[in-house]
C-alpha positions as CSV (number, residue, x, y, z in Angstrom):
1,X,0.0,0.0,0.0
2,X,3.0,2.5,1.0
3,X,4.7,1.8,-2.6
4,X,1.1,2.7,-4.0
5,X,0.6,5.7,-2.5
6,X,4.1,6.5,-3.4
7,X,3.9,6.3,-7.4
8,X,0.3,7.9,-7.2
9,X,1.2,10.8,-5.8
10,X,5.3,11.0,-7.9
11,X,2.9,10.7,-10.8
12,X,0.7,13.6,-10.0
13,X,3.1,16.1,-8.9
14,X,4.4,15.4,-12.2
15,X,1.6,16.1,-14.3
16,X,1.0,12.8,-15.5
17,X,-2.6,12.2,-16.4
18,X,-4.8,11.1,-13.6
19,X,-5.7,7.8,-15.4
20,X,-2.2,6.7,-16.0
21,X,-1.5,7.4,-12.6
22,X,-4.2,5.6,-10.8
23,X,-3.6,2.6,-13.9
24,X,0.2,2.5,-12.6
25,X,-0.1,2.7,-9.1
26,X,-2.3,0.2,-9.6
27,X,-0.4,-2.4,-11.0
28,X,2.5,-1.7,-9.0
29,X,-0.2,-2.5,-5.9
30,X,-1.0,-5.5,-7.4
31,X,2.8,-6.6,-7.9
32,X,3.7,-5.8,-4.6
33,X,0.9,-7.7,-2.8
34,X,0.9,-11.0,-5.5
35,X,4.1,-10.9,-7.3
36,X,2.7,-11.0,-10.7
37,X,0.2,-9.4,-13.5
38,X,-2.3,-10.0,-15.9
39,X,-3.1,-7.8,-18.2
40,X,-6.3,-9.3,-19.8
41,X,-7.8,-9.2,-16.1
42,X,-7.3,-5.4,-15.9
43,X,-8.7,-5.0,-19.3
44,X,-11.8,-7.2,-18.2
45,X,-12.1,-5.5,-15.0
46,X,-11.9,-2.1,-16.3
47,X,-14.8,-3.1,-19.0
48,X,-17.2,-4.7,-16.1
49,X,-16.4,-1.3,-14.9
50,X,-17.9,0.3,-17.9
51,X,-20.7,-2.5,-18.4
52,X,-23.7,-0.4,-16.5
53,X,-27.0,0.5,-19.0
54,X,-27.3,3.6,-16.3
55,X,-23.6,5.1,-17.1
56,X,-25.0,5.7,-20.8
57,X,-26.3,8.8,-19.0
58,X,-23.5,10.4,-19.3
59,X,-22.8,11.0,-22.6
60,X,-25.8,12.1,-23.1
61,X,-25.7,14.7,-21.1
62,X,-22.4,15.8,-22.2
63,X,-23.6,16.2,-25.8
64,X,-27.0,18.0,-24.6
65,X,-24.1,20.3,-22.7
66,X,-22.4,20.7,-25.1
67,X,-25.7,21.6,-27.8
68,X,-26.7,24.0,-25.3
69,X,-23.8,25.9,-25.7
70,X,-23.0,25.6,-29.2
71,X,-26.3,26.5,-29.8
72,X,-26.9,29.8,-27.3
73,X,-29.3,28.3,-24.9
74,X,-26.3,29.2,-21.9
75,X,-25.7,32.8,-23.7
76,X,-29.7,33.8,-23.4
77,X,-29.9,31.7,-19.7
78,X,-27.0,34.4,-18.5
79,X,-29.1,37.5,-20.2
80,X,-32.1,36.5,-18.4
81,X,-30.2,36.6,-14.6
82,X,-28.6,39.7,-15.5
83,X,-31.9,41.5,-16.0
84,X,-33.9,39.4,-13.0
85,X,-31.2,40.5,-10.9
86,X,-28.8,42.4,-11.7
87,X,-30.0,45.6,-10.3
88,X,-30.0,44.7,-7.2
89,X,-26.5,46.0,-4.7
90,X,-23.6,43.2,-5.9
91,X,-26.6,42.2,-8.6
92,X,-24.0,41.5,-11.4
93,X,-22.4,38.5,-8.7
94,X,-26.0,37.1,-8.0
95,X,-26.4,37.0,-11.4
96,X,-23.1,34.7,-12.1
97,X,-24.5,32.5,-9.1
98,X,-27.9,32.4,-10.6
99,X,-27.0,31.5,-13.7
100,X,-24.8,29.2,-13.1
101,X,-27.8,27.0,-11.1
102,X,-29.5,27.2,-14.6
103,X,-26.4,25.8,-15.8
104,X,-25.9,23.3,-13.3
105,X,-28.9,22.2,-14.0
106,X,-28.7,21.0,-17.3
107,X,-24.7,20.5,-17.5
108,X,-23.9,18.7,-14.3
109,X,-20.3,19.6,-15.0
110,X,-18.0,22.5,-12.8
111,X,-15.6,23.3,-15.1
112,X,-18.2,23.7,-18.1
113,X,-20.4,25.8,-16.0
114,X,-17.2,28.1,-14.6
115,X,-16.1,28.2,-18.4
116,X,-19.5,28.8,-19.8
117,X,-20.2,31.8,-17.1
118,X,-16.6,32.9,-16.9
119,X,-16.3,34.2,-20.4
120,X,-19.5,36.1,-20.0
121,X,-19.5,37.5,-16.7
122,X,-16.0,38.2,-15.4
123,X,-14.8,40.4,-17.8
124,X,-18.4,42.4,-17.2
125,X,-18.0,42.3,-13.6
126,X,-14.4,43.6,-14.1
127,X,-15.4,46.5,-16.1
128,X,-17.8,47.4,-13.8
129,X,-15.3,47.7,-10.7
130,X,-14.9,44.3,-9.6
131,X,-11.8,42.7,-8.4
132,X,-10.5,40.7,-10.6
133,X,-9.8,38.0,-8.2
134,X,-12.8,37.9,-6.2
135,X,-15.0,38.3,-9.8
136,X,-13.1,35.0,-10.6
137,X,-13.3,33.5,-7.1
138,X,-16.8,34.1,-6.9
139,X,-17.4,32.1,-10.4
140,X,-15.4,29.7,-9.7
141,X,-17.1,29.0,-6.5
142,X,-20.3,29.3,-8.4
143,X,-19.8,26.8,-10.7
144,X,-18.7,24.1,-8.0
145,X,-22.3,23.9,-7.5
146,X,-22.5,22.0,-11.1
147,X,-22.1,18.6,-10.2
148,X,-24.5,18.9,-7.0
149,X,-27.3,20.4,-8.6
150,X,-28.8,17.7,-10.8
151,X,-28.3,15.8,-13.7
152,X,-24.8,15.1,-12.0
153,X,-22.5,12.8,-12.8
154,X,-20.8,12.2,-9.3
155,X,-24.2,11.4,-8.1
156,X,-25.1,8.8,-11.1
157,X,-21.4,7.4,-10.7
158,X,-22.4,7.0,-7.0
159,X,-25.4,5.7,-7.7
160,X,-24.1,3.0,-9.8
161,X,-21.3,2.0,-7.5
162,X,-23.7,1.5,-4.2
163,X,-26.8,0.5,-6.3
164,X,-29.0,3.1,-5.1
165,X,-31.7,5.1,-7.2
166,X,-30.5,7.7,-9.2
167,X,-33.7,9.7,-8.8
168,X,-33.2,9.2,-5.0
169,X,-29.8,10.7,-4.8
170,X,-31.0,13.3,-8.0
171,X,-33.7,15.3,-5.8
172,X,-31.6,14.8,-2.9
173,X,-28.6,16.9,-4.9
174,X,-31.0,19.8,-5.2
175,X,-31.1,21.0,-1.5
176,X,-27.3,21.6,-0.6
177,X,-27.0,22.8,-4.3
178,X,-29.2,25.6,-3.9
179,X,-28.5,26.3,-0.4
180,X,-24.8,26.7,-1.2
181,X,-25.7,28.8,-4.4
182,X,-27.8,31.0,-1.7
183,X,-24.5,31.3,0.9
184,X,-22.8,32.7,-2.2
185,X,-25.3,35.1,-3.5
186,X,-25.6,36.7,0.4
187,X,-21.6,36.7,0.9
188,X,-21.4,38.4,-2.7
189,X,-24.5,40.8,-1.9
190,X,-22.5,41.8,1.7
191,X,-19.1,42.0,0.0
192,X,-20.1,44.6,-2.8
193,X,-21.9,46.7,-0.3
194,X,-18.4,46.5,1.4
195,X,-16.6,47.3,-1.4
196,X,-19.1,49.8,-2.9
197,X,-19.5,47.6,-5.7
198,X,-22.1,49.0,-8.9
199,X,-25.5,47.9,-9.2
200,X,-26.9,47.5,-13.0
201,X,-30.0,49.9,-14.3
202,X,-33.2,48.3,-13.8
203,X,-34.4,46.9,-16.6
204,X,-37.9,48.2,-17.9
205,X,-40.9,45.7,-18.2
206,X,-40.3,45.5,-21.6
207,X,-36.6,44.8,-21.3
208,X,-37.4,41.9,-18.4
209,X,-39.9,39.8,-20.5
210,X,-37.9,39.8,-23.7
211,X,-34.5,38.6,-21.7
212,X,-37.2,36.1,-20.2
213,X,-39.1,35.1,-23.5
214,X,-35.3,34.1,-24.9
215,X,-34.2,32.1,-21.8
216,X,-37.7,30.6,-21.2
217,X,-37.2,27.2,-23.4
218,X,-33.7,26.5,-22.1
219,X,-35.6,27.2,-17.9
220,X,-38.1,24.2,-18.9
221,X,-35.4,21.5,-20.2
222,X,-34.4,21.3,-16.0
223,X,-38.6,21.1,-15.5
224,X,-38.8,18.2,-18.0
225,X,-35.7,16.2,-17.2
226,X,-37.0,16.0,-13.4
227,X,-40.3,16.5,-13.9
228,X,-40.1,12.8,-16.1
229,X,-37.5,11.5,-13.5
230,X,-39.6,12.0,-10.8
231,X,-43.0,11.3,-12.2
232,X,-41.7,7.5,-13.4
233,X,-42.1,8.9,-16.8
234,X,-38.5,8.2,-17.8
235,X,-34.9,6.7,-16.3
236,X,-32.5,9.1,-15.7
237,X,-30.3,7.7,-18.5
238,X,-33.8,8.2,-20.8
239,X,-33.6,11.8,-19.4
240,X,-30.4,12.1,-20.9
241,X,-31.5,11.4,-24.5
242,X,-34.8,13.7,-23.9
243,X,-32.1,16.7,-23.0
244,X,-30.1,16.1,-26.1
245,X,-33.4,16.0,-28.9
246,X,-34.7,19.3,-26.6
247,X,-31.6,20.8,-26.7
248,X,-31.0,19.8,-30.8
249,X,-34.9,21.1,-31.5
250,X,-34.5,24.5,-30.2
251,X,-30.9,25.4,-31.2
252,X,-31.7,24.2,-34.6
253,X,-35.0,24.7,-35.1
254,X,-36.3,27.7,-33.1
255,X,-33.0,29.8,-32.3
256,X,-31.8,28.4,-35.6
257,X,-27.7,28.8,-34.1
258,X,-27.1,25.1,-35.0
259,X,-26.7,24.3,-38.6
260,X,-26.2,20.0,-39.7
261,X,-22.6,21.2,-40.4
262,X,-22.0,22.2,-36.8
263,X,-22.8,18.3,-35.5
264,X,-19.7,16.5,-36.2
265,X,-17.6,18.8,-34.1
266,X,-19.9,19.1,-31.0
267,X,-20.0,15.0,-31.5
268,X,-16.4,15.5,-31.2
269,X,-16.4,17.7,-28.4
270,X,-18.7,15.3,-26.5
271,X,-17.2,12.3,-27.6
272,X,-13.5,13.8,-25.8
273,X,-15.5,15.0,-22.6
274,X,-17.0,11.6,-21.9
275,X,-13.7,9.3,-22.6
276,X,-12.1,11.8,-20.1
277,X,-15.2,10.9,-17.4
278,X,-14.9,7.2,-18.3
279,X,-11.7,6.1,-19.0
280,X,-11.1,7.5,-15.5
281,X,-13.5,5.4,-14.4
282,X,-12.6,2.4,-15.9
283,X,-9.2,2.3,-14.6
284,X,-10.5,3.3,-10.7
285,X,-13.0,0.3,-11.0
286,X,-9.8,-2.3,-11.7
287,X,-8.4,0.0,-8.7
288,X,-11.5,-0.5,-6.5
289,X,-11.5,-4.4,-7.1
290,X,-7.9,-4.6,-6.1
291,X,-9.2,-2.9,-3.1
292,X,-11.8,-5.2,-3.0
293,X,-9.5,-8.5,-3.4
294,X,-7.2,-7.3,-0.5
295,X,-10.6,-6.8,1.8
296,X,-9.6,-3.1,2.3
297,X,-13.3,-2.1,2.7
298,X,-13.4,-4.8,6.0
299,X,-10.2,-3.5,7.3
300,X,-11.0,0.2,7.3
301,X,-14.7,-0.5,8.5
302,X,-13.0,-2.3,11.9
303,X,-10.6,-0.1,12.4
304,X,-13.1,2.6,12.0
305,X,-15.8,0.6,14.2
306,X,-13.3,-0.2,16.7
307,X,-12.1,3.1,17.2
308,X,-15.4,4.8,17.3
309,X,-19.2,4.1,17.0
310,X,-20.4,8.1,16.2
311,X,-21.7,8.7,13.2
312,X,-20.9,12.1,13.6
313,X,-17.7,11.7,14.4
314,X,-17.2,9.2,11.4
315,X,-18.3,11.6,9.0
316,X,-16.1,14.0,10.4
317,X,-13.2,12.0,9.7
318,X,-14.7,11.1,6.7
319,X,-15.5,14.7,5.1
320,X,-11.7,15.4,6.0
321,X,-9.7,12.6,4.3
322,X,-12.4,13.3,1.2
323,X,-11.6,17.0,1.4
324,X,-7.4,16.1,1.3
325,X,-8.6,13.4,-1.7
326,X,-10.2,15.8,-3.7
327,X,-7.3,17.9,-3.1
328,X,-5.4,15.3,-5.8
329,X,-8.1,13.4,-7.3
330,X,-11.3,14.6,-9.6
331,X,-14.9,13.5,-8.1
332,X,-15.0,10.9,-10.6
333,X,-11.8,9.3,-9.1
334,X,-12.1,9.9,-6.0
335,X,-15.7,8.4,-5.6
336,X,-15.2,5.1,-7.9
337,X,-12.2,4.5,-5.3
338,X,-13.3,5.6,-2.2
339,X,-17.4,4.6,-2.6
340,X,-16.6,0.5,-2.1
341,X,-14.3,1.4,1.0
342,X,-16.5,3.5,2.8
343,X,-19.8,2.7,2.5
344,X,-20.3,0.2,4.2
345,X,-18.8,1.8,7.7
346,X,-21.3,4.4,6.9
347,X,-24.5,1.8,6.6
348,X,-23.1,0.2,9.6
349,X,-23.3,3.4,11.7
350,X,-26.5,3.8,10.5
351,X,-26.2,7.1,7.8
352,X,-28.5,7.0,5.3
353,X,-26.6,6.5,2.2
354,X,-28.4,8.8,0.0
355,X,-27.4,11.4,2.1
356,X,-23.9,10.0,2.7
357,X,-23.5,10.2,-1.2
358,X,-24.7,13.4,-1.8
359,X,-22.3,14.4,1.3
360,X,-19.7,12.9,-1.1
361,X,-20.2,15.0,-3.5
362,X,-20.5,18.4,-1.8
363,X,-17.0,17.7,0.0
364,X,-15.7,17.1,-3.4
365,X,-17.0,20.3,-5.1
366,X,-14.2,21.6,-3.0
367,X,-11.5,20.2,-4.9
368,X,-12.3,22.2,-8.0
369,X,-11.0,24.9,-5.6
370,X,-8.3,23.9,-4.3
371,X,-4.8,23.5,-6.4
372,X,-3.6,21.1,-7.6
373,X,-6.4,19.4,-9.4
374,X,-8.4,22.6,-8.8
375,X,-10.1,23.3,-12.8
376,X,-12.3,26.1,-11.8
377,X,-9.3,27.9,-10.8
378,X,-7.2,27.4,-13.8
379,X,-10.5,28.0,-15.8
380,X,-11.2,31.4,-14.5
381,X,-7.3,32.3,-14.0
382,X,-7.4,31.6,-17.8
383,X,-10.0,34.1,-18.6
384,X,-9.3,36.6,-16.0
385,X,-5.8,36.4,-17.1
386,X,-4.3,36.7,-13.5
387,X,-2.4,34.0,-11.5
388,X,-3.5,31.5,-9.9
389,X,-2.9,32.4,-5.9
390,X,-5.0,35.2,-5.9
391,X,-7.7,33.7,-7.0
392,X,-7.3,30.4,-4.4
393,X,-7.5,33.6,-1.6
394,X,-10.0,35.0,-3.1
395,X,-11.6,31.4,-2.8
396,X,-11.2,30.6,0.6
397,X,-14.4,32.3,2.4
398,X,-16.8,31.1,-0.9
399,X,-15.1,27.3,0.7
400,X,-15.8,27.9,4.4
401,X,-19.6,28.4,2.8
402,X,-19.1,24.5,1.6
403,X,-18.0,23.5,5.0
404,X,-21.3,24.9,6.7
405,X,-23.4,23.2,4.4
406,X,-21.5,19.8,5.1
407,X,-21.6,20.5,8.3
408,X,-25.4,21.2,8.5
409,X,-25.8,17.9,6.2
410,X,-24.1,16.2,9.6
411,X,-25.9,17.7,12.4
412,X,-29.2,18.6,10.3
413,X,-29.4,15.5,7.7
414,X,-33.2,15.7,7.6
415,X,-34.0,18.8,6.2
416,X,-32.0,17.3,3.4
417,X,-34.0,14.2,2.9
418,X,-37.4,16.0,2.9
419,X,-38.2,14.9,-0.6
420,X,-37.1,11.1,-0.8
């Protein structure tokens, strides 16, 4: 385990892909505890990995991502925040946060909502006296909220891994999502009366409904994709397919953005986006099994067990060693490996594991902020163009935020289970 942990982290610091990595150390744990390898058993493991009808969820929500913003749906989504909020003290920040939930809500994805809203609203809320690094901190922060908010992937990956519903764990997502998107808009309303920060002109009557009347076909594609979940109309990987036809009928047919020409390349786009989700996966399943084969789930349950029978204070311990793994490891990662080890402490102590899931995922949206494997800050350092520190300050109390929503999740869990 020591020589494991060893090569995992040399090949990190050194920038080696995060799939290599966790595919070497791997085999080197392997080697080290049985002396020899086969490699058509990591090949077959990593493809039972893979062999899950309710994974084929995710590409489809990557392309309906990716059609939305090809095709302007995000573009008009951000209009219609700005002018139902903007106006307000700090209303340019709400408006990031806001319309990033939209985004989340159809995307499932941090980096693509930071990206998508980062190009927009950053260089707006700089021009309009904004720091640079708290305009970038604040949608950066904003667009952790993606894979918490449903559709998420974390949540269908965890889902799949402890066999629990996916509409369970999807309406479960949608309390700490918009409680932490909340926390941010008030921190970012009291900060730019601090600062003295510009509100926007408020927009006539006319102005609103127009911004609204573009926006208002994207706002239902969330309605329907829950709406069908929830009602037992559709799966959630049947939700995926109804996002992507939605998405394809009114970029190409109503806002008439999307022309046949445009498909290959945003089936290319796509395409990359979910090999990068999966491949990961496939190699932390092979991971997970080795885990599973050395009875590291049993081990850590006694030595939890035996050391403490709190829940509380398990998910304590729990919420930090996930806060230091996402620190290193993506949520994708970090939840295929750490799910089969966990779990079943958690059951044992009694957590519902719904809620310990969604917990999971929460504590991970974290890592998108913290260096090294912290994408929303490279994404909006890349826009702002500023360095990377100031931003991970600027970061810091939008973080402490996350921890009191985890931390209510522990001592409040019920008033995140009121609709399952």
């Amino acid at each position: 385990m020591i020589a494991f942990l060893i090569v995992l982290f040399f090949l990190l610091a050194i920038g080696t892909p995060i799939y290599v990595s966790l595919g070497l150390s791997s085999v080197v744990l392997w080697v080290s505890e049985y002396g020899s390898i086969d490699f058509i058993m990591i090949f077959q493991k990593m493809f039972t990995g893979m062999d899950v009808f309710t994974l084929m969820a995710i590409p489809f929500f990557m392309l309906a991502g990716e059609v939305m913003n090809t095709g302007g749906l995000s573009r008009r989504l951000v209009g219609f925040a700005q002018k139902a909020i903007g106006w307000i003290k700090g209303g340019l920040g709400i408006a990031a946060v806001l319309a990033s939930m939209f985004i989340a809500a159809i995307l499932g994805s941090a980096s693509a909502s930071a990206a998508m809203i980062g190009m927009i609203m950053i260089p707006e809320m700089v021009a309009r006296g904004y720091k640079p690094d708290y305009a970038s901190a604040l949608v950066a922060s904003a667009g952790s909220v993606g894979p918490i908010i449903p559709p998420s992937v974390p949540l269908i990956i965890y889902g799949v891994i402890a066999q629990l519903s996916i509409s369970d764990l999807f309406v479960t997502g949608y309390v700490p999502g918009v409680l932490m998107s909340l926390f941010f808009m008030g921190y970012n309303y009291w900060h730019a009366k601090k600062m003295n920060y510009p509100a926007e002109a408020k927009p006539t009557t006319r102005e609103f409904f127009l911004a609204l009347k573009g926006a208002i076909l994207t706002l239902f594609l969330p309605v329907i994709i829950m709406g069908g979940i929830l009602g037992g109309i559709f799966t959630a990987t049947e939700a995926g397919v109804v996002a992507v036809v939605y998405a394809l009928i009114i970029s190409m047919v109503v806002y008439r953005e999307i022309k046949i020409r445009d498909l290959p390349e945003i089936l290319i786009k796509a395409s990359k986006s979910t090999a990068m989700i999966l491949i990961v996966m496939a190699v932390a399943s092979y991971l997970s099994w080795i885990f599973t084969m050395l009875q590291l789930p049993q081990t850590v349950s006694a030595a939890i067990l035996s050391a403490t029978n709190s829940p509380l204070t398990f998910l304590l311990i729990i919420n930090l060693i996930m806060i230091v793994a996402g620190m290193f490891l993506d949520a994708v990662s970090a939840l295929t490996i750490m799910t089969p080890v966990i779990l079943p402490t958690a059951i044992a102590l009694g957590v519902n594991p719904i809620l310990f899931g969604v917990m999971l995922t929460v504590n991970l949206s974290i890592g998108v902020l913290t260096p090294p494997v912290g994408l929303n800050l490279y994404v909006t350092s890349s826009i702002s163009k500023i360095g990377l520190l100031p931003i991970a300050k600027a970061v810091l109390p939008f973080m402490l935020l996350i921890f009191l929503v985890l931390l209510l999740m522990m001592f409040v869990p019920q008033m995140f289970l009121i609709f399952v």
